[in-house]
Structure formats: C-alpha cells, structure tokens
N, C-alpha and C positions, 0 to 999 in steps of 0.2 A: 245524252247525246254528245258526238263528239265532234269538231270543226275536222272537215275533209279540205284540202289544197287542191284548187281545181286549175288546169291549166292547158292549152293548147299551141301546136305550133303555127295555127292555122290566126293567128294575133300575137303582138309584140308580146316579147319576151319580158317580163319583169325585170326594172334594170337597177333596183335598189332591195332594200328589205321589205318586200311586201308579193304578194299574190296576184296573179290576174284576177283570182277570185274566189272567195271561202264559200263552203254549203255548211251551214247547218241544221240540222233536220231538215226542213223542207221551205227553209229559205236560201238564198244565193244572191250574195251580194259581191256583186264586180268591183275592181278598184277603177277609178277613175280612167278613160281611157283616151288619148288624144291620138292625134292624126299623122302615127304612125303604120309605116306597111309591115307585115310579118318580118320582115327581116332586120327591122330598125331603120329606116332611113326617114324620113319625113315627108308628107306625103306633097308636092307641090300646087297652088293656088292658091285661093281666097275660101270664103267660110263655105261656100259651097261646094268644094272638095275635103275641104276638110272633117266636113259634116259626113259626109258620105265614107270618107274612109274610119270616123269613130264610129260610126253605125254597122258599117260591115265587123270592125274588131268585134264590137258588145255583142250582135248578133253569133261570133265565131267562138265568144267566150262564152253564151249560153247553150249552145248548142254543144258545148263539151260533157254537160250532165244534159242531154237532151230536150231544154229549155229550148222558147224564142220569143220573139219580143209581144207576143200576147200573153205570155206569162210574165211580165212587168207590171209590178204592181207599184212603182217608184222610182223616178227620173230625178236625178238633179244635175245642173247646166250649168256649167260655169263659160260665161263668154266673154271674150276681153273688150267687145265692143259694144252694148247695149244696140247701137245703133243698126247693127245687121242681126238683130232678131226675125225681124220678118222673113229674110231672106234664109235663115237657120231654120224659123217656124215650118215653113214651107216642106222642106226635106226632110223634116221630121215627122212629121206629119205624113209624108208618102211611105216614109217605114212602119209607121204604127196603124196607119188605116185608121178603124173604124175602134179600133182597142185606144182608148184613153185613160194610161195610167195616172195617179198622183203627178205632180211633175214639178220642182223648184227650179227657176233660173234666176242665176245671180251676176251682176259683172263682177271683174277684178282684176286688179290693177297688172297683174300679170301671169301665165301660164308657163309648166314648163317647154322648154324649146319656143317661148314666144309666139307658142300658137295663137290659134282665134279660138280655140272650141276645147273643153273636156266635157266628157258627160260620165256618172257613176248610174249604175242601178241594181236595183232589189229585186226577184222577181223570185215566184210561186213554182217550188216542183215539186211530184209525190215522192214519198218515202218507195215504191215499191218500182216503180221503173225510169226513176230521174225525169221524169213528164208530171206537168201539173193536170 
C-alpha cells in the first residue's frame, strides 16, 4: 500500500510541511483543522463559529476522496477552553447526527492562530470507489 496526498481548494491550504490529509488503503486521516476559510483568513466569532467553519473544512477534506462525516470512525478535539464544551458539543453533534464516532477531547494551553477549536479525524473509505 502506498500513502496518497489528498487535498482540496474547497479548505485551507496547508501552510507548513504537512497535508490536509493522507489515505492509506482505506483509511484517511486529516490533519488537524481549525477555523480557517478557504482562502486563509480566520474565521470571525466565538467557539460557535468557529466550530462550524472547522466542520465545514473536515467535511470539504473528506469529500475530496468521496468520504463524509458518517464515515468517521475517530474525532479528536483540541479546545482552548474546557468551559465552552457544551456549547462546541452541541454543534457537533448537529454535524454528526445519529453517527457516533470514537471521539477524544482535550484542552490546551494554546492553538494556532489562538483559536478556540481544532479537530483531527480518521475516517473509513473503500479501496474501489473512495466511499466506505
């Protein structure tokens, strides 16, 4: 098997040494993605904007191998603020529906661009038409 470089314009551009996101056989795993718009600028608000524009990237980076967030087989959360979990839970929760993947969240001390929110994930596609 070999690692494929998956990438779309349709979500920020990678702006260091790394990938929007790698496929191997028939897993895909995104890099972290915070709460930029396609074009690079930062998305303005509080965690509920900012939730909503890493959710659209992650969504725009799976759907590059024909993936979406039902094929999420693993979330992890980095949030700078433990305290606006509920309010992040919520709108995370309206993207996933009734699909509950695996999911870690953790705080930390700081994000880049001092956001409120990143989130990475794993998620399930077949080898023969990039859909799980």
């Amino acid at each position: 098997m070999t690692l494929k470089i998956v990438s779309t314009p349709d979500a920020p551009a990678a702006i260091g040494p790394y990938a929007q996101a790698v496929r191997f056989g028939q897993l895909l795993f995104t890099s972290g993605q915070i709460p930029l718009k396609p074009d690079g600028e930062l998305v303005s608000g509080g965690i509920a904007e900012q939730t909503h524009q890493v959710l659209t990237n992650l969504t725009a980076v799976l759907a590059a191998e024909g993936a979406t967030l039902k094929d999420v087989i693993k979330a992890t959360v980095f949030l700078k603020d433990m305290n606006q979990f509920a309010e992040f839970n919520g709108i995370y929760a309206s993207y996933f529906g009734d699909h509950k993947p695996a999911r870690s969240t953790v705080e930390v001390a700081r994000l880049p661009r001092d956001v409120f929110v990143e989130i990475e994930l794993v998620a399930a596609v077949s080898v023969e038409t990039g859909r799980n």
